[in-house]
C-alpha atoms as a printed R data frame, in Angstrom:
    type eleno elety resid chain resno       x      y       z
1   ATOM     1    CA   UNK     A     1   0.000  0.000   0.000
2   ATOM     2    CA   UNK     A     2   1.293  3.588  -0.979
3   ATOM     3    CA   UNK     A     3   2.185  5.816   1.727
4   ATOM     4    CA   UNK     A     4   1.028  9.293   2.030
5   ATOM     5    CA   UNK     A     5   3.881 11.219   0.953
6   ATOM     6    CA   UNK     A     6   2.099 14.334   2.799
7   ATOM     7    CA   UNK     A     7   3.033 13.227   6.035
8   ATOM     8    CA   UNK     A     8   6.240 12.903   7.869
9   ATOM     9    CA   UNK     A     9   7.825  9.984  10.033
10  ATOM    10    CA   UNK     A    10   5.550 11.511  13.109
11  ATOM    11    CA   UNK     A    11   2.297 11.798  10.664
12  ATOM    12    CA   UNK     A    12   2.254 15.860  10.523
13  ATOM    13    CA   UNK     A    13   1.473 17.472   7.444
14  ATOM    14    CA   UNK     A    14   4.240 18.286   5.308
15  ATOM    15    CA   UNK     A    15   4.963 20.388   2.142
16  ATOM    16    CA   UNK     A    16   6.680 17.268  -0.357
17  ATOM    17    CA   UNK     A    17  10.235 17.952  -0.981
18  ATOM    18    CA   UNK     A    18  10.482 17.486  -4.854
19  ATOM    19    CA   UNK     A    19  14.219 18.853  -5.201
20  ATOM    20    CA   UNK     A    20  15.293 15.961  -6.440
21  ATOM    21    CA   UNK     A    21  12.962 15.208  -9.149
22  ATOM    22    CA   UNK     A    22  13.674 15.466 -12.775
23  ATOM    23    CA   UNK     A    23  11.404 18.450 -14.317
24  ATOM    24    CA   UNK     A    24  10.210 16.578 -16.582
25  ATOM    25    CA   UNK     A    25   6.199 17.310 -19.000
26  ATOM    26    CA   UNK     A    26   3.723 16.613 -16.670
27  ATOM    27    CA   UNK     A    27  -0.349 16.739 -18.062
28  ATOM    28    CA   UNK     A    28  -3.344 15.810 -16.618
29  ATOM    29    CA   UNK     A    29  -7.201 16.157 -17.661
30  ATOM    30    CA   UNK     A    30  -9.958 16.564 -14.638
31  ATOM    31    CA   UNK     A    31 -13.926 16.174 -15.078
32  ATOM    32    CA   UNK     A    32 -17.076 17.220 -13.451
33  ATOM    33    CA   UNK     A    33 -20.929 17.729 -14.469
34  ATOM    34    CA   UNK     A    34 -23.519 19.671 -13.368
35  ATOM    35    CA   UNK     A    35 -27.188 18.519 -13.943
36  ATOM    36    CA   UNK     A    36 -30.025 20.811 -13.637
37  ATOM    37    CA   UNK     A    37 -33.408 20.858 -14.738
38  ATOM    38    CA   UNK     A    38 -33.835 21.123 -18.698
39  ATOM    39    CA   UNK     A    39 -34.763 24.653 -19.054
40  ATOM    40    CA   UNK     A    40 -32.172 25.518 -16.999
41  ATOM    41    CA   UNK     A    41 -29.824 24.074 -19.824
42  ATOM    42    CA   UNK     A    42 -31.893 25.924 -22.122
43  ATOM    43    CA   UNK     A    43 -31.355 29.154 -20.931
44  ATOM    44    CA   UNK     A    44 -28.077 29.387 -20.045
45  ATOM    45    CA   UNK     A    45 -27.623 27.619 -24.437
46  ATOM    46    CA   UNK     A    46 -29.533 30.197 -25.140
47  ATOM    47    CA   UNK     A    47 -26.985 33.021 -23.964
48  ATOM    48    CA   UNK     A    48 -30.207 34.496 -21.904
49  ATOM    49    CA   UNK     A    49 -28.895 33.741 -18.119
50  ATOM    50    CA   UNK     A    50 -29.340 36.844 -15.881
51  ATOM    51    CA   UNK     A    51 -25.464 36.896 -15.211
52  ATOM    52    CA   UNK     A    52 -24.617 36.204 -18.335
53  ATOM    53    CA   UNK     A    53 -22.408 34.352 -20.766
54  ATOM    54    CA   UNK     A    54 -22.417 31.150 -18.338
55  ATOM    55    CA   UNK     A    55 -20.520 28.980 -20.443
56  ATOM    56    CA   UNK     A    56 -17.325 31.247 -21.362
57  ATOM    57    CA   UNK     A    57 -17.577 33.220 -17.659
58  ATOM    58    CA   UNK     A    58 -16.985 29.333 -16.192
59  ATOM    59    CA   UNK     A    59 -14.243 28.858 -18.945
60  ATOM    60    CA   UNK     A    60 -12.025 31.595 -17.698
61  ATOM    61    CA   UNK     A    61 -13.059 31.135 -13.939
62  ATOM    62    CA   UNK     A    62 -11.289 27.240 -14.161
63  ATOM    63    CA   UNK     A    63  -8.067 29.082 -15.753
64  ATOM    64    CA   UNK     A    64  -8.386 31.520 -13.126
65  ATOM    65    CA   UNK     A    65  -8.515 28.730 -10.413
66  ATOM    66    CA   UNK     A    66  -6.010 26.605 -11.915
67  ATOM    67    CA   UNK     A    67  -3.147 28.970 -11.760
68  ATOM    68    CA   UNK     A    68  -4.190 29.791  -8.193
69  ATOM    69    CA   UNK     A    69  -4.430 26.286  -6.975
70  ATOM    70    CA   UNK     A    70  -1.323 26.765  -4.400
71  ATOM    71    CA   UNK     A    71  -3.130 29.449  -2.790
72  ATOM    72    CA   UNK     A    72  -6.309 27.171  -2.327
73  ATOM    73    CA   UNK     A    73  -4.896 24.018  -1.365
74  ATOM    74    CA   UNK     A    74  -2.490 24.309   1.637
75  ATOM    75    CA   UNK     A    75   0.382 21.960   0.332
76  ATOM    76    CA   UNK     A    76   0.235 22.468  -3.106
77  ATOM    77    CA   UNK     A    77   3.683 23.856  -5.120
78  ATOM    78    CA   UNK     A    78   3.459 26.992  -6.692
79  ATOM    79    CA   UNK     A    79   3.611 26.039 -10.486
80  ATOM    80    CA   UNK     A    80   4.125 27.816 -13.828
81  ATOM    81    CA   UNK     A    81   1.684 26.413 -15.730
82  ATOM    82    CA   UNK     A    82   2.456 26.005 -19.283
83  ATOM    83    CA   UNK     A    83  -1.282 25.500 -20.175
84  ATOM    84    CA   UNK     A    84  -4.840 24.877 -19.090
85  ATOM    85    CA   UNK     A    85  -7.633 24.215 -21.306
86  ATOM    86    CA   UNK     A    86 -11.199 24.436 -20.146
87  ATOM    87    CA   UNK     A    87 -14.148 23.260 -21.991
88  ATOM    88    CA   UNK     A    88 -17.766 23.216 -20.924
89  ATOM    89    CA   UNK     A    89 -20.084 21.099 -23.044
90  ATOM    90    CA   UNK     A    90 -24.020 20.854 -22.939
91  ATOM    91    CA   UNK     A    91 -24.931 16.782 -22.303
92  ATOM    92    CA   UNK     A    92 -28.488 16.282 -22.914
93  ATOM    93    CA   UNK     A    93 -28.374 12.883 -20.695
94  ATOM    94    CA   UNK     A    94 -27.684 14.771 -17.785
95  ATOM    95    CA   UNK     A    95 -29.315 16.976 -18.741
96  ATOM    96    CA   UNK     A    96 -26.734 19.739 -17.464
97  ATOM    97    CA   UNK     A    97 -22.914 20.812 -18.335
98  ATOM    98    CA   UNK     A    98 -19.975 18.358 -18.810
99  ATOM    99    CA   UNK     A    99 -16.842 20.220 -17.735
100 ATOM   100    CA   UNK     A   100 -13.320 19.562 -18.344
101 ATOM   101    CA   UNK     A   101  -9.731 20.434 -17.611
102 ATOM   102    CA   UNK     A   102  -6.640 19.932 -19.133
103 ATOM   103    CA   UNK     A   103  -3.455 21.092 -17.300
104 ATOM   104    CA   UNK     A   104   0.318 21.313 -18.055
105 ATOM   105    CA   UNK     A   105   3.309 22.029 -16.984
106 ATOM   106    CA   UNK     A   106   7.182 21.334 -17.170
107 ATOM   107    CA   UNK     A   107   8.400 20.976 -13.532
108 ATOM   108    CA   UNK     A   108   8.910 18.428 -10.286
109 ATOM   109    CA   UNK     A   109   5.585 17.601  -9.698
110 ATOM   110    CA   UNK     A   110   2.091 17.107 -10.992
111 ATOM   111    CA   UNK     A   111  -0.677 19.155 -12.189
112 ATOM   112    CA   UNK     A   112  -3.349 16.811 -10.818
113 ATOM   113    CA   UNK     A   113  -4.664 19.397  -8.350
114 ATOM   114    CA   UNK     A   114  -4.675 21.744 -10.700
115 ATOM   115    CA   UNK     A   115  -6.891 20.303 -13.445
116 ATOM   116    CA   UNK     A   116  -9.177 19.396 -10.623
117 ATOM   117    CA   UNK     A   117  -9.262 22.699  -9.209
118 ATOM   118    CA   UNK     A   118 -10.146 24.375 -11.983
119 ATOM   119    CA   UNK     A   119 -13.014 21.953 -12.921
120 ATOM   120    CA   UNK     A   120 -14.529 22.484  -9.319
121 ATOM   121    CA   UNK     A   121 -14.266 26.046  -9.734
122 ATOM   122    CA   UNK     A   122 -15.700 26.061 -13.251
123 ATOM   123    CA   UNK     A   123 -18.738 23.793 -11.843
124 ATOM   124    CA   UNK     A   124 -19.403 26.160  -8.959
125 ATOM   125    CA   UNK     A   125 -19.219 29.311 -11.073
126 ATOM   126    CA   UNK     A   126 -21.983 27.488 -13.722
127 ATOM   127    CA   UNK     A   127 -24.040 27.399 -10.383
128 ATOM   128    CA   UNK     A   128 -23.355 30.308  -8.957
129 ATOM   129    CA   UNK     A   129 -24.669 31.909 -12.550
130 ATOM   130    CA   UNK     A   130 -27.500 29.632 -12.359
131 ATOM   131    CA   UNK     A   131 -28.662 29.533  -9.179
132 ATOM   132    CA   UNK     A   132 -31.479 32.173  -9.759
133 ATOM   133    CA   UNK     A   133 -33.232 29.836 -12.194
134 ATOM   134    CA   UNK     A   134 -32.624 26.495 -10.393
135 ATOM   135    CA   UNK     A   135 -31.262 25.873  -6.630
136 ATOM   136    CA   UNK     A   136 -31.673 22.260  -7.659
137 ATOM   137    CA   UNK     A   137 -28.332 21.837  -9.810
138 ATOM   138    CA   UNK     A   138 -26.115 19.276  -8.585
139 ATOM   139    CA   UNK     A   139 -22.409 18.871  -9.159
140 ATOM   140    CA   UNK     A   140 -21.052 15.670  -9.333
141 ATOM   141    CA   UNK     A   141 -18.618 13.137 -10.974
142 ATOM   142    CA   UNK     A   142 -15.513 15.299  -9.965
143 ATOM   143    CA   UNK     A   143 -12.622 13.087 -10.776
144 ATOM   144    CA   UNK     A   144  -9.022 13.099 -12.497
145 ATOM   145    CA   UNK     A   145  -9.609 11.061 -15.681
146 ATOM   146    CA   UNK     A   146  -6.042 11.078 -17.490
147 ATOM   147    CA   UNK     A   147  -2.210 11.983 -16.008
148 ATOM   148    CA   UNK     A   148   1.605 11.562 -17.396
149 ATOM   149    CA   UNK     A   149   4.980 12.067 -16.277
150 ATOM   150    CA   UNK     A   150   6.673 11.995 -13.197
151 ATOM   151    CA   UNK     A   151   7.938  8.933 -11.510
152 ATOM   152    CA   UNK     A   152   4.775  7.397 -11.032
153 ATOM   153    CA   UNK     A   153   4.415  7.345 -14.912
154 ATOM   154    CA   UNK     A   154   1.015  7.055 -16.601
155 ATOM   155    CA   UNK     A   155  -2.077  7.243 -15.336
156 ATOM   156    CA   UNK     A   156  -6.102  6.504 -16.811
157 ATOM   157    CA   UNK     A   157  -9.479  5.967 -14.502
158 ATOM   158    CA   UNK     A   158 -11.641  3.253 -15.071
159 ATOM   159    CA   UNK     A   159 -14.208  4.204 -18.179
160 ATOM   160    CA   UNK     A   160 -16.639  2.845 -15.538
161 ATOM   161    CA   UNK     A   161 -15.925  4.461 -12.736
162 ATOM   162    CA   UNK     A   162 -17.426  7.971 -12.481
């Protein structure tokens, strides 16, 4: 069983010492959804939400998040991304907004918590724009689905897993 390479020998929380790692590419690509009630969907498609443009205002709030992840999360390196991609799809099954992340960066550790920041912050800006029209909305399925480099080479979730 892996260890929890946040905690020292006495099990306090500890900043990881990645000094000695090789900076090497390092990707990974985050999901979420949020479901809401159809015409919720349907007006924030139709560019007619209250707030606004809900779709590219959650788009630049993940970025946003992303490169701030170090300030959110209290062991988390301060990183210089190299890119982050957010898309925000309608999926009719939901119904509701499919959200993803893709983060990158050339350094000594991972941009896991990254990608998943910024999807969480994208989902909760989609409500936050939303909420007006339905308190219902739900956010769910938040999950790193895809990571490489590093030592701990590469990594893909379960297809059935979510």
């Amino acid at each position: 069983m892996a260890s929890l390479t946040h905690l020292d020998e006495q099990g306090a929380a500890r900043m990881v010492d990645v000094s000695d790692k090789d900076a090497t590419t390092r990707e990974a690509l985050a999901e979420g959804r949020v479901a809401m009630a159809q015409a919720t969907l349907d007006l924030i498609l139709s560019g007619n939400a209250k707030k606004g443009d809900v779709l590219g205002v959650a788009r630049i709030a993940g970025i946003m998040a992303a490169k701030r992840t170090h300030e959110l999360i209290p062991l988390c390196h301060p990183l210089m991304l190299t890119k982050v991609e957010v898309e925000v799809a309608p999926d009719p099954a939901l119904p509701g907004l499919h959200v993803t992340a893709r983060a990158k960066v050339t350094g000594q550790t991972g941009v896991e918590m990254e990608a998943l920041t910024a999807v969480s912050v994208a989902c909760l800006t989609i409500y936050d724009m939303a909420k007006a029209a339905d308190r219902g909305m739900r956010i769910e399925g938040i999950r790193l689905l895809e990571k490489s480099g590093g030592r701990s080479g590469h990594f893909r979730a379960d297809a059935g897993a979510a």
